[in-house]
C-alpha positions as CSV (number, residue, x, y, z in Angstrom):
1,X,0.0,0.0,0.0
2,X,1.2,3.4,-0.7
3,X,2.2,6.2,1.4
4,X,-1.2,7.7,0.8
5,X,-2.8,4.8,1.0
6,X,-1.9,4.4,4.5
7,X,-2.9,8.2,5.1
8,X,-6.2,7.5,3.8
9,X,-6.3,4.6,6.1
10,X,-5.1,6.0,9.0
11,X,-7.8,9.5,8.6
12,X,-10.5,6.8,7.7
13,X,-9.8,4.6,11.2
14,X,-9.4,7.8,12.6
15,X,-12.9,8.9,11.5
16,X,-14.6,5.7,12.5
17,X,-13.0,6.1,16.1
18,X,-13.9,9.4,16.8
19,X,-16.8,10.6,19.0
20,X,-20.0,11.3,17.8
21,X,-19.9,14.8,18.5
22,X,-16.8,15.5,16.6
23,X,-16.5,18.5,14.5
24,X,-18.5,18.3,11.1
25,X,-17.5,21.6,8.5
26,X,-19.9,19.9,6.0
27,X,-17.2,20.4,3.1
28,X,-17.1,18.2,0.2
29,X,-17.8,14.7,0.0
30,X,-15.9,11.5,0.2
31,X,-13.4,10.3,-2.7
32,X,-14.6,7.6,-4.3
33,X,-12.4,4.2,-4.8
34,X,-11.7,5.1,-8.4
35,X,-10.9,9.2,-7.3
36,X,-8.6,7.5,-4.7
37,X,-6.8,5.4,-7.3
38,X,-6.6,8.2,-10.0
39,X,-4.2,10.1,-7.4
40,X,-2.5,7.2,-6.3
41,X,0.3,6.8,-8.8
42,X,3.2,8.0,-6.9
43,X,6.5,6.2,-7.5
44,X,9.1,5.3,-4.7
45,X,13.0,5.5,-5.1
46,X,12.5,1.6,-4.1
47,X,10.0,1.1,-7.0
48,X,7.3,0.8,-4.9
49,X,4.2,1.9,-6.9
50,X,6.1,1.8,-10.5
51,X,3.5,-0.3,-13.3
52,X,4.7,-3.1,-15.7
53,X,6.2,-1.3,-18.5
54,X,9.4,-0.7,-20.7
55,X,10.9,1.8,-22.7
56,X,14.2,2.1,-25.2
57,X,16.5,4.9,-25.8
58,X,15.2,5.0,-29.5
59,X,11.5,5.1,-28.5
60,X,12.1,7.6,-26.2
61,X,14.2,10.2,-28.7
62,X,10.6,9.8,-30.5
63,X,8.4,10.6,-28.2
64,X,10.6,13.4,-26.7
65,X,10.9,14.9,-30.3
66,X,6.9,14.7,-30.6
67,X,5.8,15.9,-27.0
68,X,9.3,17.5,-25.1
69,X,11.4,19.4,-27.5
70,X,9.0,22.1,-28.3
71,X,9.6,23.7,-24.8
72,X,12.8,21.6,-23.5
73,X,15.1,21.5,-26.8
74,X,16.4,18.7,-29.4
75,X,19.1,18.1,-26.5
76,X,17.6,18.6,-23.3
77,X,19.1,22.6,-23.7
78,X,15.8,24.1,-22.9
79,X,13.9,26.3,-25.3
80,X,13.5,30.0,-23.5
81,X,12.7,29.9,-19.9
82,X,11.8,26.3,-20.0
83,X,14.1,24.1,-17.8
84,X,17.3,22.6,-19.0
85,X,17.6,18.8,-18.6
86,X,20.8,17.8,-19.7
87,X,24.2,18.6,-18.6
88,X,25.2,20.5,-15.5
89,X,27.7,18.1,-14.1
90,X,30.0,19.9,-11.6
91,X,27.9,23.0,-11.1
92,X,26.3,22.6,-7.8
93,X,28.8,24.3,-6.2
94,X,28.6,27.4,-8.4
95,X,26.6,30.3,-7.9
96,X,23.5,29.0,-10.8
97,X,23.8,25.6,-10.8
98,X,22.4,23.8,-13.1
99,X,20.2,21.1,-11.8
100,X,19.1,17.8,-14.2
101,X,19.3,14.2,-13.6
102,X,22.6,14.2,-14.1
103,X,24.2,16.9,-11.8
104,X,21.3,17.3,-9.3
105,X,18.1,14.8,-9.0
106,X,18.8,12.1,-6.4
107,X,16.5,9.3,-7.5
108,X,14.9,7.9,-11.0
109,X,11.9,7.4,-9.6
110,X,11.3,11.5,-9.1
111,X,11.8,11.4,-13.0
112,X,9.7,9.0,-14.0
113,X,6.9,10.1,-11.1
114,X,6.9,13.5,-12.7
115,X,7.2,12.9,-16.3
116,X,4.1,10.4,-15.7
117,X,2.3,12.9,-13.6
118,X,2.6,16.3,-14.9
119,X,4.4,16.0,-18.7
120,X,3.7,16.9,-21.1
121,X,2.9,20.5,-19.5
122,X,-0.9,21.3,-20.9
123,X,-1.5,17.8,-21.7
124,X,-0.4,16.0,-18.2
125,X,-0.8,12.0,-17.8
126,X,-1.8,11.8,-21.5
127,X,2.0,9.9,-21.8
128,X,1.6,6.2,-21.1
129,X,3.8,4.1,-19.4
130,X,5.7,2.7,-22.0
131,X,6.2,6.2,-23.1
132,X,7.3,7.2,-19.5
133,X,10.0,4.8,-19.4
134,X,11.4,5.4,-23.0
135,X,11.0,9.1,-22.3
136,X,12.7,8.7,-19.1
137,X,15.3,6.1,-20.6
138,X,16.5,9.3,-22.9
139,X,16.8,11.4,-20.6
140,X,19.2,8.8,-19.0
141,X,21.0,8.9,-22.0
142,X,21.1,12.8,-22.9
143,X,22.8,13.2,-19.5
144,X,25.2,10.6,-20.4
145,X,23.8,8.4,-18.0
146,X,23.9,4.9,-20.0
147,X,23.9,3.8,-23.7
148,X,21.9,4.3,-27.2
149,X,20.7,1.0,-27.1
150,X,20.1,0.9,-23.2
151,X,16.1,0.0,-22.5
152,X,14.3,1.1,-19.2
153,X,11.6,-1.2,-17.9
154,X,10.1,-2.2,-14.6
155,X,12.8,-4.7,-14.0
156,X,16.0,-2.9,-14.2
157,X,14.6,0.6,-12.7
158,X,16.3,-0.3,-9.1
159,X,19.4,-1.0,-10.7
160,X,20.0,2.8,-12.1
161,X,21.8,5.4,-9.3
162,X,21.5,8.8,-10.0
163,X,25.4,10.6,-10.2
164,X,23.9,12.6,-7.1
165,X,22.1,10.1,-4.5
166,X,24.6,10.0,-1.9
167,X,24.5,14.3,-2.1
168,X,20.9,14.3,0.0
169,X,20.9,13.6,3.4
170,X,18.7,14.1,7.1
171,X,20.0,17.5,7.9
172,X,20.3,16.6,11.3
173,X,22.9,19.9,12.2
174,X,20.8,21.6,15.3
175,X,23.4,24.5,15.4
176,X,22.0,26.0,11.9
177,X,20.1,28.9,12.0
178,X,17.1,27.0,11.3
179,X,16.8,25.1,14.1
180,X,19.1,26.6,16.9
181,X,17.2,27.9,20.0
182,X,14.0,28.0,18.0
183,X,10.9,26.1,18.1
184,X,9.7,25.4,14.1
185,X,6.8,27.8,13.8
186,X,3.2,25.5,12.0
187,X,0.4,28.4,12.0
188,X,0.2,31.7,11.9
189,X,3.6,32.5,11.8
190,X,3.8,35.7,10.1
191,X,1.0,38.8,10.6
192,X,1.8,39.3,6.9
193,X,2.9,37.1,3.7
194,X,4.9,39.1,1.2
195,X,6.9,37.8,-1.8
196,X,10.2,39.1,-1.8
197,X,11.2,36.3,-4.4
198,X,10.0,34.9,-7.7
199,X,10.8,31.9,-10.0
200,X,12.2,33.5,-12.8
201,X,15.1,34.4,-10.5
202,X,16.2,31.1,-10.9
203,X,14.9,31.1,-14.7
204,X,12.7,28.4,-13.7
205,X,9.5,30.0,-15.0
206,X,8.5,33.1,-17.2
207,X,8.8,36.7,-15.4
208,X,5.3,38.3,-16.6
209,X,2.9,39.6,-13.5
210,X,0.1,38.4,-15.5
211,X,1.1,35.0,-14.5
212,X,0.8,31.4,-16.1
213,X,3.6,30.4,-18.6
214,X,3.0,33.1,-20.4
215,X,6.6,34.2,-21.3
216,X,7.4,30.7,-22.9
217,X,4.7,29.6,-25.1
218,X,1.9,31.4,-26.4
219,X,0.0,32.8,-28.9
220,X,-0.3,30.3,-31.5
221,X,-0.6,32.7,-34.5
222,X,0.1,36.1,-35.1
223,X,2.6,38.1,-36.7
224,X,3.2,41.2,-37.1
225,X,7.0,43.2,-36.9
226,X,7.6,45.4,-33.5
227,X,7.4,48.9,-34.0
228,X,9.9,50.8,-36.4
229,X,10.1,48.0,-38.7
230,X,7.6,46.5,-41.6
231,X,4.5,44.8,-40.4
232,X,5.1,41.9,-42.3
233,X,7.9,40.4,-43.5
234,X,7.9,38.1,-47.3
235,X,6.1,35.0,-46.2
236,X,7.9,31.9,-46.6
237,X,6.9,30.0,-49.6
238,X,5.3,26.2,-49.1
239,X,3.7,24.3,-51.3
240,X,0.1,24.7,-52.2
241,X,-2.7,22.9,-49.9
242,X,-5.5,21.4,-51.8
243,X,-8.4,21.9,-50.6
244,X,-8.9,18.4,-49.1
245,X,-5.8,16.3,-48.6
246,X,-6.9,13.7,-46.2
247,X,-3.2,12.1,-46.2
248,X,-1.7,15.9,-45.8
249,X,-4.2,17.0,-43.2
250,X,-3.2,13.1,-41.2
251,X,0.4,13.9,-41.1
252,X,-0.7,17.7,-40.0
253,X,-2.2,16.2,-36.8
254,X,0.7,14.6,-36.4
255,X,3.1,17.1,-36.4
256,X,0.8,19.8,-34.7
257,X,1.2,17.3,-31.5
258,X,4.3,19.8,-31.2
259,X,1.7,22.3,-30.8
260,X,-0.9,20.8,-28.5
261,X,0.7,21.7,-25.4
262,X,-0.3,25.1,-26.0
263,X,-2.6,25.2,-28.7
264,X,-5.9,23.4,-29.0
265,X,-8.2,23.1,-32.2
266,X,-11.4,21.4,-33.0
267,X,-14.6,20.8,-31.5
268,X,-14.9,22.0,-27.8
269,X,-10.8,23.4,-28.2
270,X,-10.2,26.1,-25.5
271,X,-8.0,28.5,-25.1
272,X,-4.8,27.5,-23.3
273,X,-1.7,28.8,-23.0
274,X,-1.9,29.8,-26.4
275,X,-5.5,30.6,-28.0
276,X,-7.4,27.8,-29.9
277,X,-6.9,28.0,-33.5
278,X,-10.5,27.7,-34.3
279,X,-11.1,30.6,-36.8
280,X,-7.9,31.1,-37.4
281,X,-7.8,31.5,-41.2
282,X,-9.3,34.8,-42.1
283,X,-8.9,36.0,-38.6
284,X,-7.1,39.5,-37.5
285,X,-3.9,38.6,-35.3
286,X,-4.2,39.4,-31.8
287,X,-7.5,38.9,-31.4
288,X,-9.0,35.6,-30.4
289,X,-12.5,36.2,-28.2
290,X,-11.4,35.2,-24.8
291,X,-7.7,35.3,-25.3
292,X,-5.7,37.6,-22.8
293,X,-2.3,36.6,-23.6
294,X,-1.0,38.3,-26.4
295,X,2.0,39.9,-26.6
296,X,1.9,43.8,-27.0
297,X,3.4,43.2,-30.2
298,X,1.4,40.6,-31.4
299,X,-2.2,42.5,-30.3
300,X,-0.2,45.6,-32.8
301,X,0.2,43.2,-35.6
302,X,-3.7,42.7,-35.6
303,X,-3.9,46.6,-35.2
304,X,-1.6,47.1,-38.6
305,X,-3.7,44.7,-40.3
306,X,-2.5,41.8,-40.1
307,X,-4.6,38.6,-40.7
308,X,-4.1,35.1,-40.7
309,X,-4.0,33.1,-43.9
310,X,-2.0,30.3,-45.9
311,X,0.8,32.8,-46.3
312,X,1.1,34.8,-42.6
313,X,0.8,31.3,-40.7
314,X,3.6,30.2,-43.1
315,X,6.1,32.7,-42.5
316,X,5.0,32.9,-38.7
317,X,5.0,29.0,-37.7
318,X,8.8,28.6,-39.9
319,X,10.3,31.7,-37.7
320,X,8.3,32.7,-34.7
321,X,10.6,35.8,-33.4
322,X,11.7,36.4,-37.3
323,X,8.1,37.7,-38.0
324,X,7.2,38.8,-34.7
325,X,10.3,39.4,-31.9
326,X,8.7,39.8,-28.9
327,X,5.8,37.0,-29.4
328,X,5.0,34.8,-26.2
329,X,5.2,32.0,-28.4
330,X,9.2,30.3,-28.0
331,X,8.5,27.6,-30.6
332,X,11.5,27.6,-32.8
333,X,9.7,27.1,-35.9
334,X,8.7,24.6,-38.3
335,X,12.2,24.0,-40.5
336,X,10.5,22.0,-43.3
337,X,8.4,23.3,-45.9
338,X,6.4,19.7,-46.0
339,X,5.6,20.4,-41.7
340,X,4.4,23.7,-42.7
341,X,2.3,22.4,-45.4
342,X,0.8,19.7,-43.5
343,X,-0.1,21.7,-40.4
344,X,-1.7,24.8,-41.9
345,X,-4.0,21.4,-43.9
346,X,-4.6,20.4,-40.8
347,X,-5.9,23.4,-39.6
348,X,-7.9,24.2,-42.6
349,X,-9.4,20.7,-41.9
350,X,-10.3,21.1,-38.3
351,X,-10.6,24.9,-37.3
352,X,-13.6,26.0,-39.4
């Protein structure tokens, strides 16, 4: 049974034993077995809780091509803010260290626990878990942490150490000014909470006050140059999208899987970190209904008249920051002409 398992437990036999008069705040309701179960996948540095399942280098340099490198880089070097997740060996004792699996994280099973839980970010727990241990069996090997042809799987999980296991420890040092002569404070500590320190100090996270991701990803469309320059730059030239092309507009979903994380399109797409791209074609840039987002230079791209067609989504989807520098949107582009084809089909197919 799980750690929170045996919370659950222990508050349910708790319940059962206490008096009749006990406190009731009539808030929410009890989880059901299946709510219990959804939230009970963590993983344990012993394996506990980790599911049948197996994963390749290979596979995984797939699947983190598809769903990952969009935000984290071809190599694990990050894209904008996003965090890195390769390299960093021997900077822990620097003033930024650089913390991945291989310089920082003490156990696989944080890796694998996270990927499964939260990754891809906008489309968590969509990965499953033969993708989680390929994905997580590449991140091995961008951190130079086994071979191309190593495979991760259930069995052999226990078997990989992490470079920096032995570096976390019980800090059991009472003399610290933590815990010398003072008593840990649990409620009401402080009359009054202020932040004196965000994220993007330690380029964890993007540095807007209007919060969410917003500095990393974004807006999905748009161009549009910054002020002082022309509003539009000479589209890129793709080939011409028939009007129906279901084998162009198949391998269009596939590739706008890149996009997904941000971007949603279709029936019942919302707006996420990036707007839905329903409407897109014909639509002024910068304004989505609903859509808060934008970059100031992406709203005054609409406002010069830009619009979105065949042509504008071209040039913007190949260079993002070419066409408009200060867009939200860190996506490095589209770099072949086939890709931009097949996803501007794809979303003539699906966003009308």
């Amino acid at each position: 049974m799980s750690r929170f398992l045996n919370l659950a437990a222990l508050a349910l036999a708790v319940g059962l034993a206490a008096p009749a008069s006990a406190e009731n705040y009539d808030l929410g309701r009890a989880a059901t077995p299946d709510e219990v179960a959804a939230w009970d996948i963590d993983v344990r540095p012993d394996g506990l809780g980790l599911p049948e399942g197996k994963g390749s280098v290979a596979d995984g340099e797939a699947i983190y091509s598809e769903r990952c490198a969009v935000c984290h880089g071809d190599f694990g070097e990050a894209v904008g803010r996003w965090p890195v997740l390769a390299g960093g060996q021997g900077t822990l004792m620097s003033a930024r260290p650089v913390k991945t699996i291989g310089s920082y994280w003490p156990y696989l099973s944080t890796v694998w626990d996270y990927v499964h839980r939260a990754m891809p970010f906008g489309d968590a727990q969509s990965l499953s878990n033969d993708e989680t241990y390929a994905i997580t069996a590449y991140l091995l090997y961008l951190n130079d942490l086994v071979d191309d042809d190593f495979e991760l799987s259930k069995a052999n999980f226990t078997e990989v150490r992490l470079p920096n296991e032995e570096g976390f420890y019980p800090d059991d040092r009472t003399e610290t000014a933590v815990w010398k002569n003072r008593t840990p404070c649990m409620e009401n500590c402080k009359e009054e909470v202020k932040i004196t320190k965000r994220a993007a100090v330690i380029d964890v996270t993007p540095d807007e006050a209007n919060g969410a991701a917003a500095d990393a990803m974004g807006e999905g469309s748009g161009a549009a140059a910054p002020a002082g320059e022309p509003a539009s730059e000479p589209a890129t030239e793709v080939a011409a999208v028939p009007a129906v092309d279901p084998a162009l507009v198949e391998a269009g979903e596939k590739i706008f899987k890149k996009c997904q994380a941000c971007h949603a399109v279709g029936e019942g797409a919302k707006h996420k970190i990036g707007p839905h791209l329903n409407g897109v074609f014909d639509r002024t840039a910068g304004t989505a209904d609903g859509f808060t987002k934008y970059s100031k230079d992406m709203v005054k791209a609409g406002e010069d008249g830009l619009v979105w067609n065949e042509e504008t989504l071209a040039s913007f989807l190949a260079k993002p920051k070419d066409m408009i520098k200060r867009t939200k949107m860190s996506f490095a582009g589209l770099k072949k002409d086939d890709e931009l084809a097949a996803v501007i089909a794809y979303l003539k197919a699906t966003s009308e």
